[in-house]
Short mmCIF file of the C-alpha atoms (twelve columns), coordinates in Angstrom:
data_MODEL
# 
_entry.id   MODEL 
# 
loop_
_atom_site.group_PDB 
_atom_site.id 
_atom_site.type_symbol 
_atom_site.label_atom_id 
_atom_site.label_alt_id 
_atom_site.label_comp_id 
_atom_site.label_asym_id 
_atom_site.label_seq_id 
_atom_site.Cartn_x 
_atom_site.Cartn_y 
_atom_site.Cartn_z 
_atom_site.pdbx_PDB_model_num 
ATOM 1   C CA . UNK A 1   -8.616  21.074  -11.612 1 
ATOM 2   C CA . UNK A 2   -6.303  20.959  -8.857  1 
ATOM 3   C CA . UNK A 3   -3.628  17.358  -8.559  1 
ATOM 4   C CA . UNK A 4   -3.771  15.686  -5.239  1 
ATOM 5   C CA . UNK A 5   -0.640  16.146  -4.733  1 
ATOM 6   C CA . UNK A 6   -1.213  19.918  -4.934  1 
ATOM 7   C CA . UNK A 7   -4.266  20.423  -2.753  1 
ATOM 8   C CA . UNK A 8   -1.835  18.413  -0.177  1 
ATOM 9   C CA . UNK A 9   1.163   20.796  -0.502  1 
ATOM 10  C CA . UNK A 10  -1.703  23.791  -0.310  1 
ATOM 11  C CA . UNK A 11  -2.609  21.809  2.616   1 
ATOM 12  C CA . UNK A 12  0.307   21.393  4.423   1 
ATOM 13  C CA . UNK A 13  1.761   24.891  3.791   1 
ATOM 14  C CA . UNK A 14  -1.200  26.037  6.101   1 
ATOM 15  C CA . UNK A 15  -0.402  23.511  8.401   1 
ATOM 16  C CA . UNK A 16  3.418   23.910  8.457   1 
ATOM 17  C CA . UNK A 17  2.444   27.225  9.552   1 
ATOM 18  C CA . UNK A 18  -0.040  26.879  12.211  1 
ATOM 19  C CA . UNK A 19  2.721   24.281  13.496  1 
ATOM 20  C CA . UNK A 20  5.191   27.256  13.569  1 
ATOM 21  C CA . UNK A 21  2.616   29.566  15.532  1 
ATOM 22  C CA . UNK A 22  1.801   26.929  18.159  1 
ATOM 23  C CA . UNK A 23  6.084   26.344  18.779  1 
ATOM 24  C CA . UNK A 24  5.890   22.973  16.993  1 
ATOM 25  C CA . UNK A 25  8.804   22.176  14.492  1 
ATOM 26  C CA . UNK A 26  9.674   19.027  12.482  1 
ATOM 27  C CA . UNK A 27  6.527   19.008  10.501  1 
ATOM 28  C CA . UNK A 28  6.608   15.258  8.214   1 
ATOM 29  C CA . UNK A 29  4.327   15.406  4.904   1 
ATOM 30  C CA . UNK A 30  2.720   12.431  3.840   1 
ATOM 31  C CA . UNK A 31  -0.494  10.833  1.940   1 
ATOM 32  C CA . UNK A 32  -0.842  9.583   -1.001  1 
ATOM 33  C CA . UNK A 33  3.020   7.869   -1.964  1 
ATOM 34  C CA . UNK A 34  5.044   8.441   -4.644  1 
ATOM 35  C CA . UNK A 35  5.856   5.228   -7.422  1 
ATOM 36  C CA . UNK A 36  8.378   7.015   -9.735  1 
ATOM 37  C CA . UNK A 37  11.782  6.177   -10.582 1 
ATOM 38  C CA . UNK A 38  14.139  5.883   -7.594  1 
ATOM 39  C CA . UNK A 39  16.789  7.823   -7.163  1 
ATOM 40  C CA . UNK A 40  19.840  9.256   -3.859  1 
ATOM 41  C CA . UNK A 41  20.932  6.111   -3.789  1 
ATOM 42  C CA . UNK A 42  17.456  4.489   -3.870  1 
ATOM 43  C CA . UNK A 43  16.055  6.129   -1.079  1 
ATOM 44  C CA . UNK A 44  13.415  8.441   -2.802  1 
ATOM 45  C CA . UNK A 45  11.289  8.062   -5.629  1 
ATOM 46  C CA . UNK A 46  9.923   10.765  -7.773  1 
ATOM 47  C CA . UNK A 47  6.321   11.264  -8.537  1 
ATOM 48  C CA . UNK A 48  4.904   9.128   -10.779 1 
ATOM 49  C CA . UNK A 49  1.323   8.279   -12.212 1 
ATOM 50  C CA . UNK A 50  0.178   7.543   -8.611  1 
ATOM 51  C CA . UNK A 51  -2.531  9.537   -8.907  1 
ATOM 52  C CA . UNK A 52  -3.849  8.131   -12.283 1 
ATOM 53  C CA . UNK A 53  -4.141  5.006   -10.550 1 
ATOM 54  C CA . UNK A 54  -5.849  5.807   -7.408  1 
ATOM 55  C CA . UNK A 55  -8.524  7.865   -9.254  1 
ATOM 56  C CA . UNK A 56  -8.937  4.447   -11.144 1 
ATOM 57  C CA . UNK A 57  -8.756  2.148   -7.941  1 
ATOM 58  C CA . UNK A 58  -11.927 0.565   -7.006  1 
ATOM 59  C CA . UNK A 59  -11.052 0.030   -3.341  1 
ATOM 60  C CA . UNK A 60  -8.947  3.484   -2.113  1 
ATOM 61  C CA . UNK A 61  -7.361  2.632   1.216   1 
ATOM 62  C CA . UNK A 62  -5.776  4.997   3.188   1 
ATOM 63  C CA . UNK A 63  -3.642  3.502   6.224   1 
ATOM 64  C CA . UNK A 64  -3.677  5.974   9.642   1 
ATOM 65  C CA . UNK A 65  -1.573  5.443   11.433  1 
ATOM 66  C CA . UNK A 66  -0.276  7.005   14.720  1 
ATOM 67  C CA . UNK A 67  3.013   8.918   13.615  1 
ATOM 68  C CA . UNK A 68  6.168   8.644   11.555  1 
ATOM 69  C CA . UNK A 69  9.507   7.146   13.346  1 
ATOM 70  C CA . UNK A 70  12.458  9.570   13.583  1 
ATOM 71  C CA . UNK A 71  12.213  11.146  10.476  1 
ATOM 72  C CA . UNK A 72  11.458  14.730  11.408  1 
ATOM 73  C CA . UNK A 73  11.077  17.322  8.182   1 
ATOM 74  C CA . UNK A 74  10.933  14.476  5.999   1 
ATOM 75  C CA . UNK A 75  8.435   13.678  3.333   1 
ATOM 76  C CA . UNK A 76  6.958   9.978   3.537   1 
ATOM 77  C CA . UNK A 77  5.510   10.519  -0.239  1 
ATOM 78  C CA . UNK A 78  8.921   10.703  -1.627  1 
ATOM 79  C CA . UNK A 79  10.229  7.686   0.364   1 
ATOM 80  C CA . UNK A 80  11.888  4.342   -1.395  1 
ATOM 81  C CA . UNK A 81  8.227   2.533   -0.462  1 
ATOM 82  C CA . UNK A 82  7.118   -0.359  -2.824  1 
ATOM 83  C CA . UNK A 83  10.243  -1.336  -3.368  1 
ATOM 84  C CA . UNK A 84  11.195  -4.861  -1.599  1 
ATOM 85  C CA . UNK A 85  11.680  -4.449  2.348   1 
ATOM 86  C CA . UNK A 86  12.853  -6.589  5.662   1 
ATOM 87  C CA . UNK A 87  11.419  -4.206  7.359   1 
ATOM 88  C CA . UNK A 88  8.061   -5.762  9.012   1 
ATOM 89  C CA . UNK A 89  6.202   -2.171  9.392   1 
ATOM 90  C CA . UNK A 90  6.324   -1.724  5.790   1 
ATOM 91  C CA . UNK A 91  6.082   -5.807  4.686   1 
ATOM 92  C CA . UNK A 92  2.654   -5.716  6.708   1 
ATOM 93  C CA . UNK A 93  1.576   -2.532  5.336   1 
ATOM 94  C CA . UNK A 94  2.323   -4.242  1.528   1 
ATOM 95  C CA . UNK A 95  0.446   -6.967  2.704   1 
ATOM 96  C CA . UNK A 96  -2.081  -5.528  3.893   1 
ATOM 97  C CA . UNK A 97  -3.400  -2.842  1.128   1 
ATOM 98  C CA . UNK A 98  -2.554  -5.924  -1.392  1 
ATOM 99  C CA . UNK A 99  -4.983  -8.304  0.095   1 
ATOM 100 C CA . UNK A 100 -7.636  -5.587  0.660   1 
ATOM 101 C CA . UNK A 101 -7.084  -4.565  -3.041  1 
ATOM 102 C CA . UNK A 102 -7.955  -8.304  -4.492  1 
ATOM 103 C CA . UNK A 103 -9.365  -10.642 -2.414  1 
ATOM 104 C CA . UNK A 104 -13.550 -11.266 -2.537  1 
ATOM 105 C CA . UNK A 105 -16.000 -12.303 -0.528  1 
ATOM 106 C CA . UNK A 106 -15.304 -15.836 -0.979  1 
ATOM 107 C CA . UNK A 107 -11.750 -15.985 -2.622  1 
ATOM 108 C CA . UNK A 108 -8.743  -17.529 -1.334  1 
ATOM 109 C CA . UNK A 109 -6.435  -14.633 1.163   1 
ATOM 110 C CA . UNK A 110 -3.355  -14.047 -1.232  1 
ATOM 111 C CA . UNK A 111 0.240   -15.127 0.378   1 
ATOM 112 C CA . UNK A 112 1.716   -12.233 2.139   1 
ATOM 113 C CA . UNK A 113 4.708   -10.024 0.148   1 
ATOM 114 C CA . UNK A 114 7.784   -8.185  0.426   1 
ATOM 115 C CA . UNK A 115 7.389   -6.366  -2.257  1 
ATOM 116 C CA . UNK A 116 4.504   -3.799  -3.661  1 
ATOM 117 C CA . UNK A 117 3.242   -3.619  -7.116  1 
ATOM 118 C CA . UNK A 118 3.395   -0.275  -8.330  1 
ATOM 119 C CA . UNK A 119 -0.175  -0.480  -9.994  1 
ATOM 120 C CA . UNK A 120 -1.515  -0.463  -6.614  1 
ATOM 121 C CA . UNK A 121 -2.186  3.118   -4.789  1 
ATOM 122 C CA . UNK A 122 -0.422  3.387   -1.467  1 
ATOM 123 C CA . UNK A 123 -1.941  6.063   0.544   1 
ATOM 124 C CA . UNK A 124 -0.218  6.608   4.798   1 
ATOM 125 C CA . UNK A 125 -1.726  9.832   6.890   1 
ATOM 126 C CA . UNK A 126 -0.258  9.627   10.590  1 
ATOM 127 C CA . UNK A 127 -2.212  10.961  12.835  1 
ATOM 128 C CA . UNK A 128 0.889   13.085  14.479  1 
ATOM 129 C CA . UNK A 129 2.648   15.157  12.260  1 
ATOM 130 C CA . UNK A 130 5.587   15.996  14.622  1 
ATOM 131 C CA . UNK A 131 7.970   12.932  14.170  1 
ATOM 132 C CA . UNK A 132 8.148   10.810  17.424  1 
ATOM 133 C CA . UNK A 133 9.914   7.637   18.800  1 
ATOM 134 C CA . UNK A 134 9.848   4.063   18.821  1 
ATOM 135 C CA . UNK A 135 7.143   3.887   21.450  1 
ATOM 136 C CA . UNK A 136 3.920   6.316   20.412  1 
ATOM 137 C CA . UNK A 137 2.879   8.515   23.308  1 
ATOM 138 C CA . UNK A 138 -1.187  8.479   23.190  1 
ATOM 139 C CA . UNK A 139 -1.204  11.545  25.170  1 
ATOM 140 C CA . UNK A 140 1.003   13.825  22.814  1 
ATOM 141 C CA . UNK A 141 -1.061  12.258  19.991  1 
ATOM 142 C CA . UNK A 142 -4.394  12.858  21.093  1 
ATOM 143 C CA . UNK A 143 -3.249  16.604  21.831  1 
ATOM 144 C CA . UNK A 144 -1.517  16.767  18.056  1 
ATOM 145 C CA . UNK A 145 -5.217  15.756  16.882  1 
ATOM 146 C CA . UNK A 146 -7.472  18.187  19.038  1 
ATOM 147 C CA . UNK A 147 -5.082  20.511  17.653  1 
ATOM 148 C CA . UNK A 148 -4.762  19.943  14.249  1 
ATOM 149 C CA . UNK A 149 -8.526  18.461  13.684  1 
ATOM 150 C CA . UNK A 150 -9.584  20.267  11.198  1 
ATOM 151 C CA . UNK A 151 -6.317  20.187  9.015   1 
ATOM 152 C CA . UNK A 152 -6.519  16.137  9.484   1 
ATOM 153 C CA . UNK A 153 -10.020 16.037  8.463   1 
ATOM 154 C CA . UNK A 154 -9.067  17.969  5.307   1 
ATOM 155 C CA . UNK A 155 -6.465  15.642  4.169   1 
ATOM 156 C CA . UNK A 156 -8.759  12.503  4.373   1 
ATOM 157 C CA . UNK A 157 -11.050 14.476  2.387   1 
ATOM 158 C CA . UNK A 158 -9.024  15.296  0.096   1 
ATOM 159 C CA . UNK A 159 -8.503  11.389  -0.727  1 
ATOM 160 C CA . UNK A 160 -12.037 10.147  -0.022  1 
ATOM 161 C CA . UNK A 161 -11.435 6.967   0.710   1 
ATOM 162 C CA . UNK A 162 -14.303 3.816   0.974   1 
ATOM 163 C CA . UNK A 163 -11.549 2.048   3.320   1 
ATOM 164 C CA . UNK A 164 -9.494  3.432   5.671   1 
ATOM 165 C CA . UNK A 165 -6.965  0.880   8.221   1 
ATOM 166 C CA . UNK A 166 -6.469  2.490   11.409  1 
ATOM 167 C CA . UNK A 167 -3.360  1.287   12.826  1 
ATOM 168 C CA . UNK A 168 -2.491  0.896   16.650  1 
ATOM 169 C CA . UNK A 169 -5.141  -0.674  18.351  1 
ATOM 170 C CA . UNK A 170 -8.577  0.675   19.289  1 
ATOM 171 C CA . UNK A 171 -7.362  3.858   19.568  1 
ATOM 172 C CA . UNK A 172 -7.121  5.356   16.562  1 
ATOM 173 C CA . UNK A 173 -10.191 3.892   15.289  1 
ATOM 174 C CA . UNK A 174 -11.926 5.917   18.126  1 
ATOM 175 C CA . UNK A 175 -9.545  9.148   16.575  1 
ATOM 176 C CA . UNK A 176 -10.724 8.574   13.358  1 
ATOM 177 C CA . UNK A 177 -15.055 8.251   14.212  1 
ATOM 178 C CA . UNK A 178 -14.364 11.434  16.114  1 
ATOM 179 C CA . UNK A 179 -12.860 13.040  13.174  1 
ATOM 180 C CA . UNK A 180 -15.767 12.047  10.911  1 
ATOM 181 C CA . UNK A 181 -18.500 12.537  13.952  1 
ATOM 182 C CA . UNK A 182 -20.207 16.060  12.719  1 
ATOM 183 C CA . UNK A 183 -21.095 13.563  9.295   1 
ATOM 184 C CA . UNK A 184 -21.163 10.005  10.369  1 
ATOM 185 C CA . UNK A 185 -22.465 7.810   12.521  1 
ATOM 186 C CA . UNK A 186 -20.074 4.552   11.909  1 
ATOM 187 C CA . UNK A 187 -22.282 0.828   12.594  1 
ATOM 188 C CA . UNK A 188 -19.878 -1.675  14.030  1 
ATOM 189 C CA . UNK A 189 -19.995 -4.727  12.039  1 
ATOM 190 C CA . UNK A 190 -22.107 -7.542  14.307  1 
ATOM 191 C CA . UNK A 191 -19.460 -10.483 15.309  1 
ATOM 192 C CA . UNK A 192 -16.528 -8.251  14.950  1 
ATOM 193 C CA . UNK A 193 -14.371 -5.991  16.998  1 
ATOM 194 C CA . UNK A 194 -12.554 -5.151  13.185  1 
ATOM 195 C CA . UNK A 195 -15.233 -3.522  11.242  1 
ATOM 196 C CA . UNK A 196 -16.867 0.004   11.354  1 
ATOM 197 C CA . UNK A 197 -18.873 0.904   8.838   1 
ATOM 198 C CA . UNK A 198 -21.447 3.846   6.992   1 
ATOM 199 C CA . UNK A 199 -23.850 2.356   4.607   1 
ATOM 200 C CA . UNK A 200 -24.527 6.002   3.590   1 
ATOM 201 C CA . UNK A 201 -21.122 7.464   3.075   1 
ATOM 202 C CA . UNK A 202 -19.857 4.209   1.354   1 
ATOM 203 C CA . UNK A 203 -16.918 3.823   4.061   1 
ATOM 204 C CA . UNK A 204 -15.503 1.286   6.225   1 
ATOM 205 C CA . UNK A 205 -13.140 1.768   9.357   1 
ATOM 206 C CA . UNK A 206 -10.805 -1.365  10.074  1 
ATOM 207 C CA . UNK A 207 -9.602  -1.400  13.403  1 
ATOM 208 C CA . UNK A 208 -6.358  -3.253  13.420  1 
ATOM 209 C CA . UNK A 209 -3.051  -3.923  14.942  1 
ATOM 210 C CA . UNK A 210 -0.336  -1.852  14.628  1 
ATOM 211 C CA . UNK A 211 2.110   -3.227  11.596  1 
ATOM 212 C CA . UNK A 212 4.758   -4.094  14.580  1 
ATOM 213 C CA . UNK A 213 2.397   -4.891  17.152  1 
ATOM 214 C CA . UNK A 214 4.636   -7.772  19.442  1 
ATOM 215 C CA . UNK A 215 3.105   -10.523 21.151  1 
ATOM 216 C CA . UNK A 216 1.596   -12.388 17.602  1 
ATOM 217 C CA . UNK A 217 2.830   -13.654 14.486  1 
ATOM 218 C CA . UNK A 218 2.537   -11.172 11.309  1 
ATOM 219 C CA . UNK A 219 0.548   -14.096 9.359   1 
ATOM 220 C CA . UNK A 220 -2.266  -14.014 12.196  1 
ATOM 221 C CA . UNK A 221 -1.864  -9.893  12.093  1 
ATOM 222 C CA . UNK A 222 -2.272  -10.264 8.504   1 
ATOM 223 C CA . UNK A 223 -4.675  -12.866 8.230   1 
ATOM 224 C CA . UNK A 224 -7.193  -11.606 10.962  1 
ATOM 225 C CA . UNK A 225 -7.698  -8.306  9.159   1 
ATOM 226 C CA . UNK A 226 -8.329  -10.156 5.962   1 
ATOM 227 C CA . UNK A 227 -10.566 -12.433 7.440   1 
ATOM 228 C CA . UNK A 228 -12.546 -9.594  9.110   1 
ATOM 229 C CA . UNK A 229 -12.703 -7.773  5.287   1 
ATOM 230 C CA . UNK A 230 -13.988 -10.984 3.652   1 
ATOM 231 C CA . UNK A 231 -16.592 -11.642 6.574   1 
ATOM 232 C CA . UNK A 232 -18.017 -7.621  5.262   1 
ATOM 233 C CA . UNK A 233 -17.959 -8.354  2.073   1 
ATOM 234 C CA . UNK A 234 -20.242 -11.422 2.342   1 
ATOM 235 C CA . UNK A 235 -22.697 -8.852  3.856   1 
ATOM 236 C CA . UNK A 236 -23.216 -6.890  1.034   1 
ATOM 237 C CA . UNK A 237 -24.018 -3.585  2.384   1 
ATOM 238 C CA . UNK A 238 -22.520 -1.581  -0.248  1 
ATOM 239 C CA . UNK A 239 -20.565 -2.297  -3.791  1 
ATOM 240 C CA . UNK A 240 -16.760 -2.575  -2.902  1 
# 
């Protein structure tokens, strides 16, 4: 039986090459991250048994987010992630998938963090593939995804998540039901804007801000999404 992390190279090497054929270049791998030893200077990690966990994770969360920042050819798997960060993209992202991983229906929100255990699976697929800037351009993103569809589907498959953040305002919520629309028709949670949901398929959409969204404070970015989580869980639709 094939690893993850091979039916995502498999993946990608069909990707990397429809990328070539359309006169795209830059291609950045990502999915399901790497929580090995660090090494160059602490700014990769090797594999490690990130796999072994997330086949044992109850909740497997997959963050989508819009694109990676400058980092064209790179691989976000192999990155330094988990370790402690400043940086608020990343401290959010911790923060996030930690409080999604533990908190119940009716449990106190954990404290945000800096820092990510490694027992937890960390999971990013960006929407764009091509690297882009500080500012996301919709436009070049939704054209990335009506290209690239069916490869995108494909790599959320090959995770099968129950929970899956989409990061960046409405957005890429709306990218991610269309991606899923031949096989599910997503129920928006009643009192929230947050919550999409498929009592069938077992899987829940979070519609959220991006990590560096300005304009609010991270704890109300953090707590909101929490908040909206907890309120689903009370429903009971499906074990989570």
């Amino acid at each position: 039986m094939k690893t993850i992390e091979e039916k995502e190279n498999e993946l990608f090497t069909l990707w990397e090459s429809e990328f070539e054929k359309n006169g795209d270049s830059g291609f950045c791998r990502d999915g399901l991250i790497f929580n090995g030893a660090l090494y160059n200077e602490d700014q990769n990690r090797h594999s490690g048994n990130q796999e072994e966990i997330w086949s044992k994770a109850k909740r497997k969360i997959v963050f989508f987010m819009k694109e990676a920042n400058d980092n064209e050819g790179e691989d976000y798997r192999e990155w330094w992630l988990y370790a402690r960060t400043g940086k608020m993209f990343f401290r959010m992202i911790y923060s996030w998938l930690n409080g999604l991983t533990i908190v119940g229906p009716d449990s106190r929100i954990p404290s945000m963090i800096a820092e990510l255990d490694k027992s937890i699976p960390l999971c990013i697929v960006n929407a764009k593939k091509k690297s882009g800037g500080s500012f996301a351009n919709y436009n070049e993103i939704y054209d990335h995804v009506n290209r690239y569809k069916d490869f995108l589907r494909q790599q959320l498959d090959i995770y099968s998540p129950n929970i899956i953040v989409c990061g960046g305002s409405r957005k890429m919520a709306d990218i991610a039901k269309a991606l899923y629309g031949d096989v599910i028709d997503f129920v928006k949670m009643e009192g929230s804007n947050w919550i999409w949901y498929s009592v069938e398929k077992k899987l829940i959409l979070i519609d959220s801000y991006h990590p560096s969204a300005p304009g609010i404070t991270n704890e109300e970015k953090y707590d909101t999404l929490i908040e909206h989580f907890q309120k689903f869980l009370r429903l009971n639709k499906f074990d989570l």
